[in-house]
C-alpha positions as CSV (number, residue, x, y, z in Angstrom):
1,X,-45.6,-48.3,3.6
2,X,-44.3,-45.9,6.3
3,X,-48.3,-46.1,7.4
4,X,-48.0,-49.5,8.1
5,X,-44.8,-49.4,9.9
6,X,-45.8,-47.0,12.3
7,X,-48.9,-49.2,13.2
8,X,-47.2,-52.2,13.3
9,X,-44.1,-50.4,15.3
10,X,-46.4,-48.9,18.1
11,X,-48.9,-51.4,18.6
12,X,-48.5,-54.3,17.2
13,X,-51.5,-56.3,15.8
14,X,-53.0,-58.8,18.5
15,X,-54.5,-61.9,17.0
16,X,-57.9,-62.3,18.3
17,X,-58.6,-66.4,17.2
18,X,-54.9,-66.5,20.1
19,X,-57.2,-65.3,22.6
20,X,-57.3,-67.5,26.2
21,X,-60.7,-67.6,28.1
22,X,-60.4,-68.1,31.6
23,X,-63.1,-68.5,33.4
24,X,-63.1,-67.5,37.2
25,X,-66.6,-66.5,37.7
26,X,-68.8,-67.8,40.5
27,X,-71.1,-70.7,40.2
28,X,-74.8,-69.7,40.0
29,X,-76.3,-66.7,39.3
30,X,-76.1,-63.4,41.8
31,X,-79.5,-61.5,42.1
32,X,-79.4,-58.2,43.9
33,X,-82.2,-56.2,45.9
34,X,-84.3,-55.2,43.0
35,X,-84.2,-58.5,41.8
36,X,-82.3,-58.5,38.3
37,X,-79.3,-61.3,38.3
38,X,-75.9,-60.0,37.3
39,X,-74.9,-60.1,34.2
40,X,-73.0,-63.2,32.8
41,X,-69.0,-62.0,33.3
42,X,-68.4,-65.3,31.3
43,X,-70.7,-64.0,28.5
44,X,-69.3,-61.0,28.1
45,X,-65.8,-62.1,28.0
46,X,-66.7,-64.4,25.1
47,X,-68.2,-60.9,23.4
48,X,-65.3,-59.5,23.7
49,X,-63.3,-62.2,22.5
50,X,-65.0,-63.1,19.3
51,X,-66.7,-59.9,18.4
52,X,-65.0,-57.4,16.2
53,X,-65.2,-53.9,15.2
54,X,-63.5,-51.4,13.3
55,X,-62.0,-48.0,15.0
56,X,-60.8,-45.0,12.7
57,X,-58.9,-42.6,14.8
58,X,-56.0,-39.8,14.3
59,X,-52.5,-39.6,15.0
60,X,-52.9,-35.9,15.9
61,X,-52.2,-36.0,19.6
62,X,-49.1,-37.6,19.5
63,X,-48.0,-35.0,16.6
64,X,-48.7,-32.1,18.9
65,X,-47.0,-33.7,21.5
66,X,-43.8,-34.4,19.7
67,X,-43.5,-31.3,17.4
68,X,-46.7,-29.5,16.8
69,X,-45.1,-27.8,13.9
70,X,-46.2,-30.3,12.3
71,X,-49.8,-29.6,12.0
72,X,-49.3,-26.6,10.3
73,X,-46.8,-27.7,8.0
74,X,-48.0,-27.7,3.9
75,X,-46.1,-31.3,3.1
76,X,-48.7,-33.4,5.5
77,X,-51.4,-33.6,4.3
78,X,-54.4,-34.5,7.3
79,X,-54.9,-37.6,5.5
80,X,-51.9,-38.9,6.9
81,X,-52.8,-38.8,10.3
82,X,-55.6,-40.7,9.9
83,X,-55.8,-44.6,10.7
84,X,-57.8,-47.7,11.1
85,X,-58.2,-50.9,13.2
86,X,-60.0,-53.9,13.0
87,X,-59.9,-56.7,14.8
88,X,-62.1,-58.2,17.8
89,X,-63.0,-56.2,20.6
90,X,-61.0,-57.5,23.2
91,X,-57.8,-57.2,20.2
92,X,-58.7,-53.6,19.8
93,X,-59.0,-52.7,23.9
94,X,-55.5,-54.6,24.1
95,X,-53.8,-52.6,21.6
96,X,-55.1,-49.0,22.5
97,X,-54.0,-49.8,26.0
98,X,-50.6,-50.6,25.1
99,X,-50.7,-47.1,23.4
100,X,-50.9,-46.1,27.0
101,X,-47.2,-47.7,28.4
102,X,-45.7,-45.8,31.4
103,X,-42.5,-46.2,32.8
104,X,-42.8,-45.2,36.5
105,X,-46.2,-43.9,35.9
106,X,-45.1,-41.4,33.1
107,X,-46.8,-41.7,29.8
108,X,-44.2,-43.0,27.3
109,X,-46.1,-41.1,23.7
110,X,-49.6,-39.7,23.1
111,X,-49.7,-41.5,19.8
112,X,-52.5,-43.9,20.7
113,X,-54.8,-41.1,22.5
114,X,-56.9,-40.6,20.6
115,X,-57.4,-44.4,19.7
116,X,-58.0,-45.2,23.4
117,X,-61.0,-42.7,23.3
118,X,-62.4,-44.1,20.3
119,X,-61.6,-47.9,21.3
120,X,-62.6,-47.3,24.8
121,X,-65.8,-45.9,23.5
122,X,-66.8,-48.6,20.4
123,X,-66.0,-51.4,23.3
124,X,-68.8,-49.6,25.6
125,X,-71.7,-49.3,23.5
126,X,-71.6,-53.2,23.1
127,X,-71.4,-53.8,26.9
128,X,-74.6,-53.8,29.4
129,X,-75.2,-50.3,30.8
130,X,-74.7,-51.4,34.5
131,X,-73.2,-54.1,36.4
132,X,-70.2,-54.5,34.3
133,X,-66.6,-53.3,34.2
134,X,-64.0,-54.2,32.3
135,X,-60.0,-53.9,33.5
136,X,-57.0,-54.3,30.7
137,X,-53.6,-54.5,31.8
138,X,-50.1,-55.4,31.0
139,X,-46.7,-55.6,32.4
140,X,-43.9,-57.5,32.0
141,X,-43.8,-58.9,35.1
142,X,-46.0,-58.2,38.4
143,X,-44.7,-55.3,39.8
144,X,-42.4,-53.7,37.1
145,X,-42.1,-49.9,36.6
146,X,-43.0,-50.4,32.9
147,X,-46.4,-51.1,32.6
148,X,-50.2,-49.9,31.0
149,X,-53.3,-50.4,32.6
150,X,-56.9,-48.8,31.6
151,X,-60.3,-49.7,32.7
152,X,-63.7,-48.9,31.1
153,X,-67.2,-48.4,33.7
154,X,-67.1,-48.2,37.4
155,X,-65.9,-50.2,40.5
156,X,-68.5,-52.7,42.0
157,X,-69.7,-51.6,45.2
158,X,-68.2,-53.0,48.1
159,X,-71.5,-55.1,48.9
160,X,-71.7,-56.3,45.8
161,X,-71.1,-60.2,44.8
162,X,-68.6,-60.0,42.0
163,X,-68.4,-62.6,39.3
164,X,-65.2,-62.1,37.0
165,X,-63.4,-64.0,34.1
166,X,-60.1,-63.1,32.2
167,X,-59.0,-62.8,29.2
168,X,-55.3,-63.4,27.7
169,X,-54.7,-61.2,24.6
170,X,-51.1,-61.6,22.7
171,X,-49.2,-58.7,23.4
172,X,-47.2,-58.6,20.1
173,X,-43.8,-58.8,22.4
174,X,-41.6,-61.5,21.5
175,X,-42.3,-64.6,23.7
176,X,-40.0,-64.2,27.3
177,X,-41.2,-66.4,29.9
178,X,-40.1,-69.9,28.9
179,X,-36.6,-68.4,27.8
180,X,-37.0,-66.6,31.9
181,X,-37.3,-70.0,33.2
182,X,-34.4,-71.3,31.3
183,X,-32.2,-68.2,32.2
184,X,-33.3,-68.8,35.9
185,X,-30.4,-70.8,36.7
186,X,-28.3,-67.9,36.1
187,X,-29.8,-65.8,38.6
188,X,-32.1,-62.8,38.8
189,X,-29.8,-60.6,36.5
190,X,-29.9,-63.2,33.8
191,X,-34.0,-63.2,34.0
192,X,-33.7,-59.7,34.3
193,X,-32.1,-59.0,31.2
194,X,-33.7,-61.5,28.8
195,X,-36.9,-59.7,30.3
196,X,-35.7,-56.6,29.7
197,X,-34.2,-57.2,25.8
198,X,-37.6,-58.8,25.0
199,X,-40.1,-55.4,26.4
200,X,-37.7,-53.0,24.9
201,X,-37.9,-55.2,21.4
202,X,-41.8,-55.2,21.4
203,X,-41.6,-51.4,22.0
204,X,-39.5,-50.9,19.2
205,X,-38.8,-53.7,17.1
206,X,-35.5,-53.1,15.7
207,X,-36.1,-53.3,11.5
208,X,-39.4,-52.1,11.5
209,X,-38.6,-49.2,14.1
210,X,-35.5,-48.3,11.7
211,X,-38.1,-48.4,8.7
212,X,-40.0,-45.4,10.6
213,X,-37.1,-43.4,11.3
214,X,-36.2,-43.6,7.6
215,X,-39.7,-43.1,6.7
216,X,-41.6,-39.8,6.0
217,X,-43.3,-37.1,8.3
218,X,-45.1,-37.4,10.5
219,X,-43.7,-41.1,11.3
220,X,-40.4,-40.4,11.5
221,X,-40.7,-37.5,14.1
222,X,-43.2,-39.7,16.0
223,X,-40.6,-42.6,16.0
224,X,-37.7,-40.6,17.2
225,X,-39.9,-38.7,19.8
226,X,-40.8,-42.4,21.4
227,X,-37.0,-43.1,21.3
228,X,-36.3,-39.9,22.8
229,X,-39.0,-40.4,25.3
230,X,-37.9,-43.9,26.4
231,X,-34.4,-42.9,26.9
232,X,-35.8,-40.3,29.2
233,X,-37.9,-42.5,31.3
234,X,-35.6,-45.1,31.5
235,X,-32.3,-42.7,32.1
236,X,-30.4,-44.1,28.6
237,X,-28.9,-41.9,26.1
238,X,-29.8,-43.3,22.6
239,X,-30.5,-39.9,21.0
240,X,-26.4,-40.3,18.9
241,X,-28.2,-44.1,17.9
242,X,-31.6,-42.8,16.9
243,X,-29.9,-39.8,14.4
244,X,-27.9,-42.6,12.9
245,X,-31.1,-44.9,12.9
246,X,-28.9,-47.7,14.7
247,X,-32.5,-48.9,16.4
248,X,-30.5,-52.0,17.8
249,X,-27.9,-50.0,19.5
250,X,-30.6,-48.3,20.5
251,X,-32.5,-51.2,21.8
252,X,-29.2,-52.3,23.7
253,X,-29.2,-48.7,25.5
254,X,-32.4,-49.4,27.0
255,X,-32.2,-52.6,27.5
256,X,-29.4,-51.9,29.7
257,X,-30.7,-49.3,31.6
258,X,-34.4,-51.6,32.6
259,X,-32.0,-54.7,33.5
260,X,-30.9,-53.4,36.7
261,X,-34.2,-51.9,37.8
262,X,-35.6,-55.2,36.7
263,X,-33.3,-57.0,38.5
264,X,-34.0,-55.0,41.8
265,X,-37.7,-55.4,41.8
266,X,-37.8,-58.8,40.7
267,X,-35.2,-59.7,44.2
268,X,-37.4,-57.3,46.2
269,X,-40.7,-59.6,45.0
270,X,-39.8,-62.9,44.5
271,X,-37.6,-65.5,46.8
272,X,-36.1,-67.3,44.2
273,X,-35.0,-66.2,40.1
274,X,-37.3,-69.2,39.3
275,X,-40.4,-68.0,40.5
276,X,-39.7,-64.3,39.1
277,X,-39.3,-66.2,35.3
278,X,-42.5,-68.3,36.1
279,X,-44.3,-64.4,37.0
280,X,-43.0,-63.2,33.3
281,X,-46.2,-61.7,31.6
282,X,-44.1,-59.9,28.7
283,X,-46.2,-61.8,26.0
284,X,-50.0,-61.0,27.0
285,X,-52.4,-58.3,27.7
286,X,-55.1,-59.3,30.6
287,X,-58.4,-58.5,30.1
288,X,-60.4,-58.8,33.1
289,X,-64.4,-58.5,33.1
290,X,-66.2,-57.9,36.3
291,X,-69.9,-57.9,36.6
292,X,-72.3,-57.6,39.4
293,X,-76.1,-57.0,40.2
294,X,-77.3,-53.4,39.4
């Protein structure tokens, strides 16, 4: 059980028959000097939206990283590090990046490190050897100091014609942005709050993040080293909530501390609280494929 919670706490699993195709490549097919035509961005997208795969990984970075005791200690056994995912490539690319969240650039866990690797590496060997990279990012709103980003192959070069199409992956997060449009009339605090309530809830949701604390080693350690970490990053003390596995006081601590930063960026970018709702992104991971002639 405490397995499952852990997964389902940290990255949550992304639907893959959700997945929007948006297709923004240009008409016509690019052929470069040697003659070979780009690869087909739209094609690819479609691979990585309806093919799957399955990714076994360990937990072992993100033990070292929050108590490395742990490794050595005689009631874990090495089985219980181990993990599995399945689900379609684009699903799988989505959730190991959202492994990777930062809050003002800083890693929030190494939990998913090891996933990313693997992921990063199962997603490759089914894409074309050149012309082709592949961008995943998310944030909850377009220029936020929470965010996760990772890319996979190398940048186009600047003469290149690039042809691209995007992907929308669930995030897991609890839907924001229609809620931010409704909340708009109340300013950029109000938008900035519900935004903030609903990232901190996808990072930890509240009953199953409690679960882990309660749960055995290594998940509980791991769970209270992301709270710890998060509290950190975002300059809230919820280490008193986290000992008394009050994850919802917890949440609120956090919550509180992004609002205002929230609320600054989102005045700082956007004229009006309406257009900062309408830019909410809290629900989806963006998968953007890029291809080009070798």
């Amino acid at each position: 059980m405490t397995d499952l919670v852990f997964d389902v706490t940290v990255c949550l699993l992304l639907v893959s028959a959700s997945i929007g195709l948006v297709v923004t490549a240009d008409a016509g097919a690019d052929t470069g000097l040697n003659g070979d035509a780009a690869v087909d961005a739209d094609g690819v997208a479609s691979s990585l939206a309806t093919s799957t795969a399955t990714v076994n990984y360990s937990l072992s970075p993100g033990v070292d990283a929050a108590d490395p005791s742990l490794l050595d200690a005689d009631d874990i056994d090495a089985r219980e590090l181990e993990r599995t995912a399945h689900g379609s490539l684009a699903g799988l690319l989505a959730r190991s990046t959202l492994g990777a969240v930062t809050v003002d650039g800083v890693r929030l866990t190494r939990a998913r490190d090891d996933f990313r690797k693997r992921a990063a590496a199962r997603v490759a060997s089914e894409l074309p050897t050149r012309g082709v990279s592949v961008a995943v990012s998310w944030t909850p709103f377009p220029g936020s100091s929470v965010r996760a980003n990772d890319t996979l192959g190398p940048e186009p070069p600047s003469s290149a014609t690039v042809h691209s199409a995007t992907l929308d992956v669930p995030s897991g997060f609890p839907a924001a942005r229609e809620d931010a449009i409704a909340a708009s009339d109340d300013g950029f605090d109000a938008v900035a709050r519900l935004v903030a309530d609903r990232t901190v809830a996808g990072l930890f949701p509240p009953t199953l993040a409690r679960l882990a604390l309660r749960g055995d080693e290594p998940v509980s350690t791991l769970m209270a080293h992301r709270y710890e970490r998060a509290g950190a990053l975002a300059g809230a003390s919820v280490a008193p909530e986290v000992a008394r596995e009050e994850t919802r006081a917890a949440n609120a601590d956090l919550a509180a501390a992004l609002n205002p930063r929230f609320a600054k960026t989102m005045r700082a970018r956007y004229d009006t609280p309406r257009a900062a709702a309408e830019a909410v992104s809290v629900g989806r991971v963006t998968v953007v494929v890029r291809t080009w002639s070798p």
